[in-house]
C-alpha positions, 0 to 999 in steps of 0.5 A: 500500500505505501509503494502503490502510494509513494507512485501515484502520489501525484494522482491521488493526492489531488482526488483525495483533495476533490473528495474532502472539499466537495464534502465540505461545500456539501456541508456548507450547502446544507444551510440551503439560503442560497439555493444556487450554491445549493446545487451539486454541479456548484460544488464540484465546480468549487470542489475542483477549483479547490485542488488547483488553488493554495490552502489560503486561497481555499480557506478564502472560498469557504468564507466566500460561500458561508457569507453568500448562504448567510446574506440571503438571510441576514446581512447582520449575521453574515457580517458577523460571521465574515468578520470573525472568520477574516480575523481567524484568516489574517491572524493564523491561516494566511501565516500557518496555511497548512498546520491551518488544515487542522481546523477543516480536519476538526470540522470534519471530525466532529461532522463524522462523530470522530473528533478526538483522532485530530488531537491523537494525530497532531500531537503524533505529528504535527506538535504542540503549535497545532494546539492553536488551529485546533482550538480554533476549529473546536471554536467555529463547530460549536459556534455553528448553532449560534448561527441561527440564534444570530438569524433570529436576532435580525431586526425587521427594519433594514436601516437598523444595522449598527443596532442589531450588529452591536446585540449579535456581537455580545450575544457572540461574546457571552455564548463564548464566555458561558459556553462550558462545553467550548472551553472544556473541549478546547482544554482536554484537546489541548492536554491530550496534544502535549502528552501524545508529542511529550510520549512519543518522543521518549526513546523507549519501545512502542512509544508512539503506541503507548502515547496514543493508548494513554491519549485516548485514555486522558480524553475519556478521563477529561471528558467525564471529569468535565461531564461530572464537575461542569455539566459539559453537554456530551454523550459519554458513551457516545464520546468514550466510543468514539475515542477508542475508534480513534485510538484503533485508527490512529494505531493504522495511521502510525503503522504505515508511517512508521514501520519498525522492528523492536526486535533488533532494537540496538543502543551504539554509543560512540565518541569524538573529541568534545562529546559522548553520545548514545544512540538508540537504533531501531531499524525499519522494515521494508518489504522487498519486492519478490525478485522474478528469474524468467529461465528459457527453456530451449528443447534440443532437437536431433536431426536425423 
């Protein structure tokens, strides 16, 4: 599976880039005030303008579509929202484009019921900075219902703007402040994402499995902690489910990234002039190709 990859690396990268983001502007598209966008032949135009432009460029067309969707239904809403999504843009995105990733990563996480893979994976990969975008991701998906609470808030006079702006920004700032399954959330990620890199970091054997199996185990204990202690709005069974499916996912994802063998597992220790070093070496495993031998048989014919 890694050498049918590692050729058609070039091929698949931007079908796998087409599927994610006609899933996304299928989402989008399910808030239906725009019924032109609404159409599938409008996503997949998106999906594959999508896999030519930059990850900038494509964080930009998603705010495009969430701002087009809520205009038709409040314009106060919509500014809302494009504010608070540029802010995001310009202070992360626009400088950090593809640890960025990780906040349609969370999006997607939460809208298939496997949210707690993302923070297993950044901390396996991508290291404590993606904290920041996985905070930010957790912040839009929960953010999303305040969305129609906004709607609701439109004021029926049109010249009205600055009035409803300034109820929906504190409404927004006092649902983030209130909000304890947001922070909560946003914490346990966040723990969970240094014990994972902090672990797998450590020189001894299946360290990168352990650290996955213990931040599995820290999301389940920081969940219903947060369910026992703030009434935290989560299914528990739900969340502990999801986490062990995330834990097995992870295991599949680390195993082809790294295959090892700890069986022949060495430490060498050398010197130079100035230091003492001590080196643990854990060799990899690869799998070489059968070798195929073509022997030509030729029949000996006899003349008579």
């Amino acid at each position: 599976m890694i050498g049918f990859y590692k050729k058609n690396e070039k091929l698949i990268m931007p079908v796998l880039k087409f599927i994610v983001a006609l899933i996304i502007f299928n989402c989008i598209s399910k808030m239906g005030y725009a019924s032109v966008m609404t159409k599938l032949p409008i996503g997949i135009l998106f999906s594959i303008i999508a896999t030519i432009i930059s990850a900038q460029w494509f964080f930009l067309l998603i705010i495009f579509m969430i701002t087009t969707h809520l205009i038709f239904v409040s314009v106060g809403a919509a500014i809302l929202v494009f504010v608070f999504s540029i802010i995001i843009y310009l202070l992360y995105i626009r400088l950090f484009p593809k640890k960025s990733l990780l906040i349609l990563a969370v999006l997607l996480g939460f809208n298939f019921k496997i949210p707690y893979v993302v923070p297993l994976f950044a901390g396996l990969f991508m290291g404590i900075s993606s904290i920041i975008p996985i905070a930010f991701g957790t912040l839009i998906w929960y953010f999303i219902p305040h969305i129609y609470v906004l709607i609701d808030m439109k004021s029926k006079e049109t010249m009205d703007i600055i009035s409803e702006l300034t109820k929906m920004y504190i409404s927004t700032i006092k649902w983030i402040t209130d909000d304890e399954t947001v922070i909560t959330t946003v914490i346990i990620f966040a723990v969970v994402i240094i014990a994972v890199y902090y672990i797998s970091r450590m020189s001894f054997d299946y360290s990168w499995y352990i650290a996955i199996v213990l931040g599995a185990v820290i999301n389940i204990i920081g969940f219903l902690t947060g369910i026992l202690s703030v009434n935290i709005d989560i299914d528990a069974l739900a969340m502990a489910l999801s986490t062990i499916f995330s834990m097995f996912l992870m295991f599949i994802i680390q195993f082809f990234h790294r295959v090892v063998d700890y069986s022949r597992a060495e430490k060498v220790q050398f010197e130079d002039e100035e230091n003492y070093y001590y080196v643990k070496v854990i060799p990899k495993i690869i799998v070489e190709k059968p070798r195929r031998e073509i022997k030509r048989i030729v029949e000996d014919t006899k003349k008579e």
